[in-house]
C-alpha positions as CSV (number, residue, x, y, z in Angstrom):
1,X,81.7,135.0,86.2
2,X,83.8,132.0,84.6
3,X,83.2,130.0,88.4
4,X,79.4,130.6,87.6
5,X,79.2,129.5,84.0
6,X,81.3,126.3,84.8
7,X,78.8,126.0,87.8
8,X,75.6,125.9,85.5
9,X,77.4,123.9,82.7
10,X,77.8,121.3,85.3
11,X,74.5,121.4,86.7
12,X,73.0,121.3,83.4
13,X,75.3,118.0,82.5
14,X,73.9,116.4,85.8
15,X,70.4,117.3,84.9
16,X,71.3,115.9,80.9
17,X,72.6,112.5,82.5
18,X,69.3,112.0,84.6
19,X,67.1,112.7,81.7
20,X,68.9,110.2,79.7
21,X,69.1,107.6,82.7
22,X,65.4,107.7,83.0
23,X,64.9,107.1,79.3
24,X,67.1,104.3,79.4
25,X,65.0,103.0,82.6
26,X,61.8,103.9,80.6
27,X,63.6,102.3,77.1
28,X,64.4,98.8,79.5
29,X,60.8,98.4,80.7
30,X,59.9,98.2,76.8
31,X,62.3,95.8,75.6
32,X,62.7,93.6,79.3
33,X,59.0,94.5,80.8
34,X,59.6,91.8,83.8
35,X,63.5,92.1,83.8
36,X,63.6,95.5,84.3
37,X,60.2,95.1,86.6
38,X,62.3,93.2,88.8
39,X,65.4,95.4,88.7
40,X,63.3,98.0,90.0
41,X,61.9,96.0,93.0
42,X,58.6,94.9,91.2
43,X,57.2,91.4,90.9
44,X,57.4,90.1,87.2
45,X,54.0,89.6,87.7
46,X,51.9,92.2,90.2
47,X,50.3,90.6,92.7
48,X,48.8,94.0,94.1
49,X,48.4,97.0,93.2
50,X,51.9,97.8,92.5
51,X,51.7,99.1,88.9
52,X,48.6,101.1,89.7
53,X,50.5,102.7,92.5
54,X,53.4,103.4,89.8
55,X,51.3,104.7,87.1
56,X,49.7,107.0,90.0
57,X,53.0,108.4,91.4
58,X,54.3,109.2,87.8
59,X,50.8,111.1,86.4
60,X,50.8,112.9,89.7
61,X,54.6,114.3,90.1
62,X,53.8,114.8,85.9
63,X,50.5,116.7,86.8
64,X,52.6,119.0,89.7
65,X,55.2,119.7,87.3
66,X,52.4,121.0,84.5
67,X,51.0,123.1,87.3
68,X,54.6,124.2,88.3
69,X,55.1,125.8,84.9
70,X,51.9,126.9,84.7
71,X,51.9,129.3,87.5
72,X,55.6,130.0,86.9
73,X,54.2,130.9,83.5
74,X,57.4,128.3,81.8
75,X,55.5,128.6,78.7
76,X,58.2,127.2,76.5
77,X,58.1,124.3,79.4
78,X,54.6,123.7,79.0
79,X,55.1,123.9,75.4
80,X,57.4,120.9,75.2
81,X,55.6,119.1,78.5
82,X,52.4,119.0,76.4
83,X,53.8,118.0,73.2
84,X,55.7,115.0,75.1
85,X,52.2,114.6,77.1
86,X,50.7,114.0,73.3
87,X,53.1,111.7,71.9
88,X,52.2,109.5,75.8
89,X,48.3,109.5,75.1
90,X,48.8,108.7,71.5
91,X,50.9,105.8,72.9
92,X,48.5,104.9,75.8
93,X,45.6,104.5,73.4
94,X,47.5,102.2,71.1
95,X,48.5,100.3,74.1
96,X,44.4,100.3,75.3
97,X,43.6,99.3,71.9
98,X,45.8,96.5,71.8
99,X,45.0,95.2,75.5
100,X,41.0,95.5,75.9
101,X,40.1,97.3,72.6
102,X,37.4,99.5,74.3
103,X,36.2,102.4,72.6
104,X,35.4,104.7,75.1
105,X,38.9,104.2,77.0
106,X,40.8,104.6,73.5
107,X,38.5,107.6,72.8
108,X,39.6,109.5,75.8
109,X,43.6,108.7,75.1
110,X,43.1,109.7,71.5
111,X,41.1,112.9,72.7
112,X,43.1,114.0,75.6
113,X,46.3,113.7,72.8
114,X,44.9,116.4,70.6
115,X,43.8,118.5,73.8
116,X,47.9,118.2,74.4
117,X,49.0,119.5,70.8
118,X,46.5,121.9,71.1
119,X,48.1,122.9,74.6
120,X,51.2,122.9,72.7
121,X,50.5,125.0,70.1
122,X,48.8,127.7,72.3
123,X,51.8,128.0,75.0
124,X,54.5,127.9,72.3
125,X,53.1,130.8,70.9
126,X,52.4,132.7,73.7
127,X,56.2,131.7,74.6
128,X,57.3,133.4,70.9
129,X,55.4,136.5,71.9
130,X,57.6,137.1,75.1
């Protein structure tokens, strides 16, 4: 019993560190945007369609991991994924609204935000009724 909870304490301190790599990673491209761009293997300035190929592979392994806990029924997982997923939309439509300033594209950020708390709300509680 001992072997297993020092097993699972150390998995969990693995699984701790890689969060907290990944927001320093995510914490770099904020404060360095083309040091930590080329770090990471990424031209300071795409040429391509390298960032659009970035942005694609995060909302899709982020999408497979909301459907993951959704037919795991992780409530208290989606709970937290769609309060995080607010606080990202919230961010992305400042981010629109700074760069182009286009209504409809700072509309959907703003309204696909509130869908998220709403989400949030909704699974939390039906993760307090279990």
């Amino acid at each position: 019993m001992a072997h297993t909870h020092r097993r699972d304490r150390w998995i969990l301190v693995i699984c701790l560190l890689g969060g907290v790599l990944l927001t320093v990673i995510g914490v770099r491209y904020f404060l360095t945007p083309e040091g930590a761009a080329r770090t990471f293997g990424v031209p300071a300035r795409p040429v391509g369609h390298e960032l659009h190929y970035i942005i694609g592979l995060r909302n899709v392994w982020l999408g497979l991991l909301a459907v993951t806990f959704a037919l795991l029924r992780e409530w208290r997982a989606l709970a937290l994924w769609f309060g995080f997923g607010a606080a990202v939309c919230f961010a992305d439509a400042g981010i629109v609204a700074s760069s182009t300033g286009r209504v409809p594209q700072i509309a959907f950020h703003l309204a696909c935000g509130v869908a998220c708390i709403g989400l949030s709300v909704l699974t939390w509680q039906r993760h307090n009724k279990n």
